[in-house]
KENU-491828 format. One record per residue (C-alpha): residue in one letter; chain; x, y, z. Coordinates in steps of 0.02 Angstrom, whole numbers. Layout:
<pts>
<pt bado="A" gufi="A" u="X" v="Y" w="Z"/>
...
</pts>
This chain:
<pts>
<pt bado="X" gufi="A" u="457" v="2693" w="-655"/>
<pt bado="X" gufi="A" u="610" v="2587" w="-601"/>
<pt bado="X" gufi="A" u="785" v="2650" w="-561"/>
<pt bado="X" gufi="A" u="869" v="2669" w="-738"/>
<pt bado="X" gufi="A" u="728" v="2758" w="-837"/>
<pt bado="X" gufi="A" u="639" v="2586" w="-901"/>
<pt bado="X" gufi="A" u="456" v="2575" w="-908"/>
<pt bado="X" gufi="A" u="384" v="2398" w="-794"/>
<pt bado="X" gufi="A" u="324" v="2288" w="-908"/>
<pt bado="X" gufi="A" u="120" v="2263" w="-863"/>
<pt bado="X" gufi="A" u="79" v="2114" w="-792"/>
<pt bado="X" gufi="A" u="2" v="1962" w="-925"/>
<pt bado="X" gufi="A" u="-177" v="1947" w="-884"/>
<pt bado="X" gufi="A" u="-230" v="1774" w="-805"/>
<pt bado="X" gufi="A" u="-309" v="1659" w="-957"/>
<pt bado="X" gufi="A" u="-479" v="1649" w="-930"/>
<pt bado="X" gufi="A" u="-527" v="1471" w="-899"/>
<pt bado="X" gufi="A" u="-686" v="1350" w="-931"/>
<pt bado="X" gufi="A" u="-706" v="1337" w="-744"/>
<pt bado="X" gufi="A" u="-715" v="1541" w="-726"/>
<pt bado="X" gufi="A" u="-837" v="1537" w="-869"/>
<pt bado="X" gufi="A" u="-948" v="1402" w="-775"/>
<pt bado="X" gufi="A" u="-927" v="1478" w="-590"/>
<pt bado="X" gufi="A" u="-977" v="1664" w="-673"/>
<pt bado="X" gufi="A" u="-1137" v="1562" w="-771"/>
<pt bado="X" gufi="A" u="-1200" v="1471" w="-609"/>
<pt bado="X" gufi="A" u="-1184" v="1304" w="-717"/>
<pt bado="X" gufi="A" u="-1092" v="1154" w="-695"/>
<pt bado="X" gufi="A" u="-914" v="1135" w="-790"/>
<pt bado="X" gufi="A" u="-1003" v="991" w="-892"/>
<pt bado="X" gufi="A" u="-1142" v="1107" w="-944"/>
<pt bado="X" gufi="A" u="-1020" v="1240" w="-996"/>
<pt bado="X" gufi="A" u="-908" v="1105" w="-1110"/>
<pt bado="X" gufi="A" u="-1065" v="1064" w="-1199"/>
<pt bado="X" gufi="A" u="-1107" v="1239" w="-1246"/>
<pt bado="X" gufi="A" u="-923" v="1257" w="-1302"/>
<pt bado="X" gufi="A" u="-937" v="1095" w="-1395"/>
<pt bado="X" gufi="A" u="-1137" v="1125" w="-1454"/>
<pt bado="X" gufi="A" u="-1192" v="951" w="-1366"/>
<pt bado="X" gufi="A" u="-1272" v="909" w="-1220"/>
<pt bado="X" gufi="A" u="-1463" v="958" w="-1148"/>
<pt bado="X" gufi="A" u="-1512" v="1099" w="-1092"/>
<pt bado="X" gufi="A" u="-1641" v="1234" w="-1118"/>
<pt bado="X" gufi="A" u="-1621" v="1397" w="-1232"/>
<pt bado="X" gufi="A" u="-1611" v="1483" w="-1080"/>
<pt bado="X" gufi="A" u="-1456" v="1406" w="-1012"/>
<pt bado="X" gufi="A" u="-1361" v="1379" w="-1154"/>
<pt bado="X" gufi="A" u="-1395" v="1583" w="-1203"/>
<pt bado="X" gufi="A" u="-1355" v="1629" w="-1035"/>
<pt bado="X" gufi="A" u="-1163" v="1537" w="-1037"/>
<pt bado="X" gufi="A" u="-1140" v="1584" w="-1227"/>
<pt bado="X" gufi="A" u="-1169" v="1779" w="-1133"/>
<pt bado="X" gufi="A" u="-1045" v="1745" w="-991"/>
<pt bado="X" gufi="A" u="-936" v="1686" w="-1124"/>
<pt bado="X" gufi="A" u="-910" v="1843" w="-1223"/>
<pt bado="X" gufi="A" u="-923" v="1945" w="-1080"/>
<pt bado="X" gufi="A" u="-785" v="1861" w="-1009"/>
<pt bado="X" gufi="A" u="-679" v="1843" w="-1168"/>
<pt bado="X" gufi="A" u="-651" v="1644" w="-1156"/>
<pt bado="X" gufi="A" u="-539" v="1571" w="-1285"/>
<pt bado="X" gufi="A" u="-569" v="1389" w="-1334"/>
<pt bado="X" gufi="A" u="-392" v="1289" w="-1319"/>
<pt bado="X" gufi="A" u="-394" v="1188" w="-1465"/>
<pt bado="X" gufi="A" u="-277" v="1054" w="-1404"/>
<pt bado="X" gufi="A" u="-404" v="1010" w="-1244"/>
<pt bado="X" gufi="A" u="-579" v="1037" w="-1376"/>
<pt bado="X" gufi="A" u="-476" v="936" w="-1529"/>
<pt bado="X" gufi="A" u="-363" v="813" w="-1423"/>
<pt bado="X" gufi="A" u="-387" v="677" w="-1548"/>
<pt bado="X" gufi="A" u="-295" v="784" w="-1707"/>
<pt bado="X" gufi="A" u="-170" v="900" w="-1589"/>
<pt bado="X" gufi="A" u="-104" v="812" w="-1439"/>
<pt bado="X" gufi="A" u="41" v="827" w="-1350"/>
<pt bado="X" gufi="A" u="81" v="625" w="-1347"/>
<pt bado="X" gufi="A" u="79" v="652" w="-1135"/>
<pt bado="X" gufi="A" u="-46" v="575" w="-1006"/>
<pt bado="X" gufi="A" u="-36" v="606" w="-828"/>
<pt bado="X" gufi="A" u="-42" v="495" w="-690"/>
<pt bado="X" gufi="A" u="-62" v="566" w="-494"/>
<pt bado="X" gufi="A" u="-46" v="468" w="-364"/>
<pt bado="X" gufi="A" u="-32" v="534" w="-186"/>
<pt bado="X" gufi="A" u="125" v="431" w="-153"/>
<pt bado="X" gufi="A" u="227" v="289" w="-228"/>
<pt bado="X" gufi="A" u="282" v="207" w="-68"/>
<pt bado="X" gufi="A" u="152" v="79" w="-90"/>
<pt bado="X" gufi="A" u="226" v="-75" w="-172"/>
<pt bado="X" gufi="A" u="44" v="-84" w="-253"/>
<pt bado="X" gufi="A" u="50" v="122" w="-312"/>
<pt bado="X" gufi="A" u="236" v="87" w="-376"/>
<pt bado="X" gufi="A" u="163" v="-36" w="-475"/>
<pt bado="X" gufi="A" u="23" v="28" w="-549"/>
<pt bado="X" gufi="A" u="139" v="172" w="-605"/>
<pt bado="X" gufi="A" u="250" v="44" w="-694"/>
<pt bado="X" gufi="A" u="102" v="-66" w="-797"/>
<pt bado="X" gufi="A" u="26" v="126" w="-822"/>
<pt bado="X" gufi="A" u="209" v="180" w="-911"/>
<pt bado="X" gufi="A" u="203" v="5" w="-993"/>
<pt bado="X" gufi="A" u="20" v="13" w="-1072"/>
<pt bado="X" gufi="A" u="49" v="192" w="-1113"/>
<pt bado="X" gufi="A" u="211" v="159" w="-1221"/>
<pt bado="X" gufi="A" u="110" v="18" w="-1333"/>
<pt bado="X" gufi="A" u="18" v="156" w="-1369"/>
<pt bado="X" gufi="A" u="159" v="270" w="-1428"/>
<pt bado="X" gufi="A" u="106" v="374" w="-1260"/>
<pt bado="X" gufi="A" u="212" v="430" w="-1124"/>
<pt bado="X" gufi="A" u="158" v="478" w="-956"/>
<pt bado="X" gufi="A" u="193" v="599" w="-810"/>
<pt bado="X" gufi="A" u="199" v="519" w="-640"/>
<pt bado="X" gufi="A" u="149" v="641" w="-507"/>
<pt bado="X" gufi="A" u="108" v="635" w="-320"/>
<pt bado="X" gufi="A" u="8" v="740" w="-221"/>
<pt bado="X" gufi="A" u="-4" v="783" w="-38"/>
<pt bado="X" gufi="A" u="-169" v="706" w="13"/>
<pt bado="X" gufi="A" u="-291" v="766" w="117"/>
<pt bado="X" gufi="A" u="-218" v="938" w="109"/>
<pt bado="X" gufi="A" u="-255" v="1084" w="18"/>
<pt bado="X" gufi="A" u="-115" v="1020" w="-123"/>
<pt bado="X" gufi="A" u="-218" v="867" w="-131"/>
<pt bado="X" gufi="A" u="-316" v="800" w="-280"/>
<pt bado="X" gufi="A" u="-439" v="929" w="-292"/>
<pt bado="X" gufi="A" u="-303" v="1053" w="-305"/>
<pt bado="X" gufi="A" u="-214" v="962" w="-431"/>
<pt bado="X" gufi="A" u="-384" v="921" w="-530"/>
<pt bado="X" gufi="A" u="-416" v="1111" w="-553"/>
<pt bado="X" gufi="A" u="-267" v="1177" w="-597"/>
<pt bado="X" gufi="A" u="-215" v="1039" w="-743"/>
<pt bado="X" gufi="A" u="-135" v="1091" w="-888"/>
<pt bado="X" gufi="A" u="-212" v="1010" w="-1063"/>
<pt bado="X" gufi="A" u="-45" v="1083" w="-1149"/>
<pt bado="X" gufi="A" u="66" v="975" w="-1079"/>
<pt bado="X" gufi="A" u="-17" v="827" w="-1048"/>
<pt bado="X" gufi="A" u="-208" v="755" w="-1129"/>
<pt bado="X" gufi="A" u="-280" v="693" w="-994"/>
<pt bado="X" gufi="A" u="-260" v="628" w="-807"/>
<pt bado="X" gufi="A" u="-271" v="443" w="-733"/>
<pt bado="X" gufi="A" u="-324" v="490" w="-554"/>
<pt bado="X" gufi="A" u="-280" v="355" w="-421"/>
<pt bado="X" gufi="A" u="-391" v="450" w="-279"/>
<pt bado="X" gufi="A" u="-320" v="416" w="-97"/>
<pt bado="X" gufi="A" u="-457" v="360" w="29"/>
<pt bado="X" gufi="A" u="-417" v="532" w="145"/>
<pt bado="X" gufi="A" u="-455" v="661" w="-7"/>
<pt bado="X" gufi="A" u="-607" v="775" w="34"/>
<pt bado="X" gufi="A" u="-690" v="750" w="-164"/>
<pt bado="X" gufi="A" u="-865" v="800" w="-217"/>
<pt bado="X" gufi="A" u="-953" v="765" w="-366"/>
<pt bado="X" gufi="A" u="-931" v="934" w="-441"/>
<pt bado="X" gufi="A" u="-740" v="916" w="-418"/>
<pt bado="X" gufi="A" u="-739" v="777" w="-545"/>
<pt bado="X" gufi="A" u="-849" v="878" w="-677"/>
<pt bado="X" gufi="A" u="-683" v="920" w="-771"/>
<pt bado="X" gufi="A" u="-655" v="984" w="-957"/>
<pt bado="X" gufi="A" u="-516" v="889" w="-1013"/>
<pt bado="X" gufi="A" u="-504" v="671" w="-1015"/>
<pt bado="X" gufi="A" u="-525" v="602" w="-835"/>
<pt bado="X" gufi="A" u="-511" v="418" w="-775"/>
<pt bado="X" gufi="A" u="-513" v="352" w="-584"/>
<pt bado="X" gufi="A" u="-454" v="226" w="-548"/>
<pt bado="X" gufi="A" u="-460" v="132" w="-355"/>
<pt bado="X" gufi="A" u="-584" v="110" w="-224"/>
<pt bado="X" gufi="A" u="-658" v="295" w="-218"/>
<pt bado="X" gufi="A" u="-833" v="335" w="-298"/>
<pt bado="X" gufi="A" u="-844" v="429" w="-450"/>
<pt bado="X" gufi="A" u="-1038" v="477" w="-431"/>
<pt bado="X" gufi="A" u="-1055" v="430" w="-608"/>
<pt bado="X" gufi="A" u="-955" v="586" w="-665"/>
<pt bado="X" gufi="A" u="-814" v="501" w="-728"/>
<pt bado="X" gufi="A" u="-719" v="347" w="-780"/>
<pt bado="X" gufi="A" u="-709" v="244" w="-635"/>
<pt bado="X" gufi="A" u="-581" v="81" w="-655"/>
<pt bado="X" gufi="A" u="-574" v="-52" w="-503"/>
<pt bado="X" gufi="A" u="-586" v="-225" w="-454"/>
<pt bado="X" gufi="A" u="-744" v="-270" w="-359"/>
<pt bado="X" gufi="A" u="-668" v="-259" w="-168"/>
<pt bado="X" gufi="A" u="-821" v="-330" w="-115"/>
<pt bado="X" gufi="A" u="-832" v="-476" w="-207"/>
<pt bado="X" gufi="A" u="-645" v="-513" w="-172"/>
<pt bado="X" gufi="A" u="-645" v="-474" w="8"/>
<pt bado="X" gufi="A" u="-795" v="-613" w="24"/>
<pt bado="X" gufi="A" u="-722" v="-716" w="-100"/>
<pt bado="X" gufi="A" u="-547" v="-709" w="27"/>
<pt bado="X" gufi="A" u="-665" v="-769" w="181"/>
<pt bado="X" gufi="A" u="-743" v="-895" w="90"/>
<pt bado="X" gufi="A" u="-571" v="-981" w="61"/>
<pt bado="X" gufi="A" u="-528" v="-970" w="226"/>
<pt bado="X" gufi="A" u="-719" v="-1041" w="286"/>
<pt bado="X" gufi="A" u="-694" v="-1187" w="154"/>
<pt bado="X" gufi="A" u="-528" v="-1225" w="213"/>
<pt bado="X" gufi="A" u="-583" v="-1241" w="398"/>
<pt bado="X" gufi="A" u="-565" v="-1072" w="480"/>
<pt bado="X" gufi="A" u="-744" v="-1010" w="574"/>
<pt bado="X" gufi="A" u="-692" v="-875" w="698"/>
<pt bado="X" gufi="A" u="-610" v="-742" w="569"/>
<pt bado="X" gufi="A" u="-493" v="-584" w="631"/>
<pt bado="X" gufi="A" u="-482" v="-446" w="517"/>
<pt bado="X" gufi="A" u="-325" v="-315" w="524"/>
<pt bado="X" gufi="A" u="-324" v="-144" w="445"/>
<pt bado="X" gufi="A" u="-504" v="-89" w="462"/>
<pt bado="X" gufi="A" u="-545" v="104" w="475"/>
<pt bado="X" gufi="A" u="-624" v="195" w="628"/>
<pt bado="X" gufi="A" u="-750" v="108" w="738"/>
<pt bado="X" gufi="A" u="-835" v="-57" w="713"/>
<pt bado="X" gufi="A" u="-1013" v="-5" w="632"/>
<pt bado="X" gufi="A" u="-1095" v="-150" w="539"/>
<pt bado="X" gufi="A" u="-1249" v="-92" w="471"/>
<pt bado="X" gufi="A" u="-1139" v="68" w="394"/>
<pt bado="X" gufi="A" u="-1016" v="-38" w="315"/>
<pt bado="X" gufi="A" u="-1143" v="-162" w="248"/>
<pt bado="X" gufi="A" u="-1207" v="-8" w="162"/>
<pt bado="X" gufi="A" u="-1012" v="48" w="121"/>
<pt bado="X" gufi="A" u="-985" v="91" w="-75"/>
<pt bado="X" gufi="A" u="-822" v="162" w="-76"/>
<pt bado="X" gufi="A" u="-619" v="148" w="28"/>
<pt bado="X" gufi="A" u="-540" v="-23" w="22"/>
<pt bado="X" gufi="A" u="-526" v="-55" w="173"/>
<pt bado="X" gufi="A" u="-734" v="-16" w="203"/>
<pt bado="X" gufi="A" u="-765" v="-117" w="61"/>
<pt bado="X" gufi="A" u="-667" v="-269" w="91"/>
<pt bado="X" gufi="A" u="-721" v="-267" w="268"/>
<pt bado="X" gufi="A" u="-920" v="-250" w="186"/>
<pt bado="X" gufi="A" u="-858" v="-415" w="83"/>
<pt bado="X" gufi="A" u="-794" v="-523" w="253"/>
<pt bado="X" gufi="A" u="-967" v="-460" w="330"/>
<pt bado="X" gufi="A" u="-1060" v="-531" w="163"/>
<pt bado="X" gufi="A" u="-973" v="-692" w="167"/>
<pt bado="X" gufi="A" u="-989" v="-717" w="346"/>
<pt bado="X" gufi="A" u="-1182" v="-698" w="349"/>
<pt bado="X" gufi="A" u="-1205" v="-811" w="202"/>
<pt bado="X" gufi="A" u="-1134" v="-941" w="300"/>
<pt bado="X" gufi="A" u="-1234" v="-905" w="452"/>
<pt bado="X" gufi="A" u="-1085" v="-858" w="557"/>
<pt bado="X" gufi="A" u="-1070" v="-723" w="662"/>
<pt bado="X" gufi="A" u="-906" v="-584" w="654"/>
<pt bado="X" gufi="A" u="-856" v="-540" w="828"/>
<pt bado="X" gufi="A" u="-799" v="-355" w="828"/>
<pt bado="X" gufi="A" u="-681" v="-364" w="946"/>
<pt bado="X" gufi="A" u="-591" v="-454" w="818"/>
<pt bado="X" gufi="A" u="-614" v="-315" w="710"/>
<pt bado="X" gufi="A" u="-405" v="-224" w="711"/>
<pt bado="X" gufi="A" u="-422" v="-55" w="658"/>
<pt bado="X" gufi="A" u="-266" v="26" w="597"/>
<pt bado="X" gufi="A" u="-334" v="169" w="513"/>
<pt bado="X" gufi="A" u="-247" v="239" w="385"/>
<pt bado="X" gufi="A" u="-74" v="135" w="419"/>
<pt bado="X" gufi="A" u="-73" v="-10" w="323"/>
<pt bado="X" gufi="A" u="122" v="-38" w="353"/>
<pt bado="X" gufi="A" u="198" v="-213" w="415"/>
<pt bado="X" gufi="A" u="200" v="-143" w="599"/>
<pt bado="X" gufi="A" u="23" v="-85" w="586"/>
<pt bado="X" gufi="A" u="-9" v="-250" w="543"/>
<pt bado="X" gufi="A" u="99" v="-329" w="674"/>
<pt bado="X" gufi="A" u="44" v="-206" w="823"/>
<pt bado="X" gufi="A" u="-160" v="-217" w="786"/>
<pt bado="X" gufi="A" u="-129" v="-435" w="758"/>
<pt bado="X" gufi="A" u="-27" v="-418" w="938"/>
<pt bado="X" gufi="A" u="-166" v="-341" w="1027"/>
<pt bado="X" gufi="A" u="-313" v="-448" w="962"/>
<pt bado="X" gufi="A" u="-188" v="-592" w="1009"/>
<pt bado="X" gufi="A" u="-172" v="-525" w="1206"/>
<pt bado="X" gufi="A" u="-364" v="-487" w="1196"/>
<pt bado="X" gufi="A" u="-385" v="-667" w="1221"/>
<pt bado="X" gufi="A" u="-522" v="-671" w="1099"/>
<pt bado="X" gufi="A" u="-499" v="-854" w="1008"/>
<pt bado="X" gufi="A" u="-469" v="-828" w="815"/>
<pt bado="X" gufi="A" u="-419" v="-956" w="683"/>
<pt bado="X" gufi="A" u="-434" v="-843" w="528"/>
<pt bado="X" gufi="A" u="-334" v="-677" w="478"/>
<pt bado="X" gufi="A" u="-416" v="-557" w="330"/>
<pt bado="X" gufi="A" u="-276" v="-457" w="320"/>
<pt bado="X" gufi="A" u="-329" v="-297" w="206"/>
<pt bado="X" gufi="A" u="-173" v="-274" w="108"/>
<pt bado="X" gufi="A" u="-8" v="-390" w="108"/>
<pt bado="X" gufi="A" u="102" v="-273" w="210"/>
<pt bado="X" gufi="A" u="-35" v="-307" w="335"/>
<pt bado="X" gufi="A" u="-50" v="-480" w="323"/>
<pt bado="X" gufi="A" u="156" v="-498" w="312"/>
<pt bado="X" gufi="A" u="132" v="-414" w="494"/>
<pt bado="X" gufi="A" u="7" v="-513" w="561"/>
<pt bado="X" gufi="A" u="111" v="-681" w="526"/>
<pt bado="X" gufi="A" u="249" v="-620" w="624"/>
<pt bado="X" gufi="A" u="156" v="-559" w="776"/>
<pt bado="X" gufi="A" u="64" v="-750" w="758"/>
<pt bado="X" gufi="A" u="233" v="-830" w="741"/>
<pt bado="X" gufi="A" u="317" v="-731" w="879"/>
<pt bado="X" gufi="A" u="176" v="-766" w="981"/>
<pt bado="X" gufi="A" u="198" v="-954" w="944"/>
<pt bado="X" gufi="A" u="51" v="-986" w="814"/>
<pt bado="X" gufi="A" u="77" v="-1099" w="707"/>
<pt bado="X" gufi="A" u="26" v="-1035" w="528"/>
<pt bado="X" gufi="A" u="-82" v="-1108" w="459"/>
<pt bado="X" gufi="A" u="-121" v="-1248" w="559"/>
<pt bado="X" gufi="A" u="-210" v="-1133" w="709"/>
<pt bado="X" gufi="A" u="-212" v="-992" w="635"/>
<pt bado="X" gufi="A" u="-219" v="-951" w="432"/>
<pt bado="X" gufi="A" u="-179" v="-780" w="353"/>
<pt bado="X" gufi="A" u="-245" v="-704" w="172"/>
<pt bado="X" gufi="A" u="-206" v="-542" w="106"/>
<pt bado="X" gufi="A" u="-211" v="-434" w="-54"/>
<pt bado="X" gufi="A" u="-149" v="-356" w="-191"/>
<pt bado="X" gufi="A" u="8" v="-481" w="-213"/>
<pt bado="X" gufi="A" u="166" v="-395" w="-175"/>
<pt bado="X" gufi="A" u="327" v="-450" w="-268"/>
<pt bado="X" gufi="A" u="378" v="-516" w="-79"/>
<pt bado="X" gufi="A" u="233" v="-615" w="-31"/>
<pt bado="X" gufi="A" u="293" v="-782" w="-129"/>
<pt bado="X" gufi="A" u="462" v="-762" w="-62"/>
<pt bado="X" gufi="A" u="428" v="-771" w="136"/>
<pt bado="X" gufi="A" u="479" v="-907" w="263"/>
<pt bado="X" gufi="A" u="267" v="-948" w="235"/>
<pt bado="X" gufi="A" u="219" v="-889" w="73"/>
<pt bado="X" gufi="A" u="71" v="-774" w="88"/>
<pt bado="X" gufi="A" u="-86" v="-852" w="8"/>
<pt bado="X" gufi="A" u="-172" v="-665" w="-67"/>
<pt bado="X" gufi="A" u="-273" v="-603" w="-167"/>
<pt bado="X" gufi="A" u="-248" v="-553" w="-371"/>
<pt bado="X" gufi="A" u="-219" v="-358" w="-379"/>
<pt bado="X" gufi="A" u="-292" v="-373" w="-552"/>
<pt bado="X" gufi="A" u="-160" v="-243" w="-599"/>
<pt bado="X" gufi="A" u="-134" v="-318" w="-753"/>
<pt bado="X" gufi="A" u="-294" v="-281" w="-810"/>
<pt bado="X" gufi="A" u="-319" v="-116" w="-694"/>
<pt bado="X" gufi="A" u="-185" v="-20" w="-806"/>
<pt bado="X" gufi="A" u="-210" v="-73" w="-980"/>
<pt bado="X" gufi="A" u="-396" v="-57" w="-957"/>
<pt bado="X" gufi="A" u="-371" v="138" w="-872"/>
<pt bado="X" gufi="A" u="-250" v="174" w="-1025"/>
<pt bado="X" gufi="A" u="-360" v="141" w="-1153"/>
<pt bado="X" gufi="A" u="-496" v="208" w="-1072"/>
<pt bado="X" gufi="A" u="-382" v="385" w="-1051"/>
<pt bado="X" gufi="A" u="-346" v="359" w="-1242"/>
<pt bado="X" gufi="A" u="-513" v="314" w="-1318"/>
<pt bado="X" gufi="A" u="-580" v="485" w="-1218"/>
<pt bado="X" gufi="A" u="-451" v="571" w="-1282"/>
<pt bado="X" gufi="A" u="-518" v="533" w="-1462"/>
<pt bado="X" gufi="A" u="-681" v="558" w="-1401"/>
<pt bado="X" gufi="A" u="-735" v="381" w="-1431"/>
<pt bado="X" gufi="A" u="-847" v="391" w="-1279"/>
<pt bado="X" gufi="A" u="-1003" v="486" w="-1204"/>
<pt bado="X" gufi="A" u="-1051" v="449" w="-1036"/>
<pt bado="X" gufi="A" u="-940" v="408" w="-904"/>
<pt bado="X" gufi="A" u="-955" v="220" w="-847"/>
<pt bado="X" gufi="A" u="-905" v="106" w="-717"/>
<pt bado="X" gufi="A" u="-763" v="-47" w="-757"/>
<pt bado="X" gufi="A" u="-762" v="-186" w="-652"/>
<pt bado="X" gufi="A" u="-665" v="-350" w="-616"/>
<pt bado="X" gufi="A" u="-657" v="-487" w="-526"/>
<pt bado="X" gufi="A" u="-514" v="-558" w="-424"/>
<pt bado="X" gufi="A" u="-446" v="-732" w="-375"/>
<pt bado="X" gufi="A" u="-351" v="-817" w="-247"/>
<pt bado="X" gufi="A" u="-181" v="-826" w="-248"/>
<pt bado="X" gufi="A" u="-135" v="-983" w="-124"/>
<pt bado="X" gufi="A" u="7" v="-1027" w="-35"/>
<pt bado="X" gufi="A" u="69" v="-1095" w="145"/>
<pt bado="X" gufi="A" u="6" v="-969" w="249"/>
<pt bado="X" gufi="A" u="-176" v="-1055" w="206"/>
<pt bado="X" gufi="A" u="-221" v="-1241" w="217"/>
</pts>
């Protein structure tokens, strides 16, 4: 008893959650939402054996996560592991700008990735009564399995990261625009392309078999393209940068493929910032862009029409990448859909002076 006569109060019991019911079970946290909800396939057995663990363990349904679509909190969340990004800042503001048309506000939140306060972190410990469900924009460095995605509450990815069919996944096809970028600079007279902000070592038969990470896929895309046309891609004009996908990333990795003396006449860049640092380390080297050398990027950045050479780049599809994960977020939230499924869409070139 405490100084002063007055009884401590007990401590409040942790709630018992879906995830303690499933982990106690030996199921899957799908498997033990469909007994909760009676749907789903599974054999007496199972389903007996979770409606067991259930009692035992005293689980309480929580009616605004089973009933979202008749006592909702009017919230969705949306984690990103940083805003710096001029692409993640913007995806934040056409998320906030779908969601209001919808009468729907959102929580922005970032998360430290690749840590233990990364997205798996944040992904079981989410909290259905504040918000009803979580756009996840999953960062290329998170350690995520399959089983970290099987969540009870409405879940949509969006980005380059796989989903293993066990949610929502929302992207544009990096392939297919990462090709279609090479082929513009092929048709417009480039044949010995340089590509800046790959990851890790140079392995083309693993990246032709690459299904997730921009900068794998978009590399995978320059490979496609390149074959198709019978040309070759040198690695040594492959410029890793890892992670960094800054301006001086770009600059650095463009600067050493220049003093490799390796003859280029094409930049992929893999994001803007990238290809923004490439032209200057061309320029300062006295390229001229693009008559020897041209430069194509992605995503569009509010800056890339503005430059002494206007960056030719490719369409973020932003404008459909929000919207679409919004209503997706929404239309699980009433329970409109079943199965998780893939949404995919093209890009297009955005051209300017830094091509021909």
């Amino acid at each position: 008893m405490p100084a002063g006569g007055t009884p401590a109060k007990p401590a409040r019991p942790r709630r018992v959650t879906l995830r303690d019911v499933a982990e106690a079970a030996g199921v899957s946290l799908k498997t033990a939402s469909n007994v909760i909800n009676h749907s789903g396939r599974m054999s007496d057995a199972t389903r007996t054996k979770v409606e067991l663990v259930i009692k035992d363990l005293g689980y309480r349904v929580n009616v605004a996560a089973r009933n979202l679509s008749r006592d909702h909190t009017g919230f969705i969340t949306l984690a990103v592991p940083t805003l710096t990004p001029p692409y993640l800042a913007e995806l934040a503001n056409r998320t906030i700008d779908a969601a209001r048309l919808q009468d729907y506000s959102v929580y922005v939140t970032t998360y430290a990735e690749g840590s233990a306060k990364g997205a798996r972190d944040l992904l079981r410990h989410f909290n259905s009564t504040v918000s009803d469900g979580m756009i996840l924009s999953m960062s290329e460095v998170e350690d995520i399995r399959p089983e970290d995605l099987e969540v009870d509450f409405p879940l949509v990815v969006v980005g380059a990261r796989t989903t293993w069919g066990r949610a929502d996944h929302v992207t544009p096809d990096d392939i297919a625009a990462a090709a279609t970028a090479a082929g513009y600079l092929y048709d417009h007279g480039s044949r010995h392309l340089a590509i800046v902000g790959a990851r890790g070592t140079y392995d083309e038969t693993s990246l032709l078999g690459a299904i997730e990470g921009n900068a794998q896929l978009r590399t995978r895309g320059v490979i496609e393209e390149t074959r198709r046309r019978g040309l070759e891609l040198d690695p040594r004009l492959v410029g890793a940068t890892d992670q960094d996908w800054t301006i001086g990333a770009g600059a650095r990795v463009t600067q050493r493929l220049i003093d490799a003396g390796v003859s280029f006449d094409g930049v992929v860049a893999l994001n803007d910032q990238l290809a923004i640092g490439a032209m200057t380390a061309l320029r300062t080297s006295g390229y001229d862009v693009p008559g020897q050398v041209q430069v194509i990027g992605f995503d569009n950045i509010e800056e890339a029409p503005y430059l002494q050479i206007p960056l030719t780049t490719m369409a973020s599809r932003l404008e459909w990448t929000a919207p679409t994960a919004v209503e997706r977020i929404l239309g699980r939230i009433r329970g409109d859909f079943s199965a998780p499924e893939l949404l995919m869409t093209k890009s297009h070139v955005i051209a300017r002076a830094s091509t021909r």
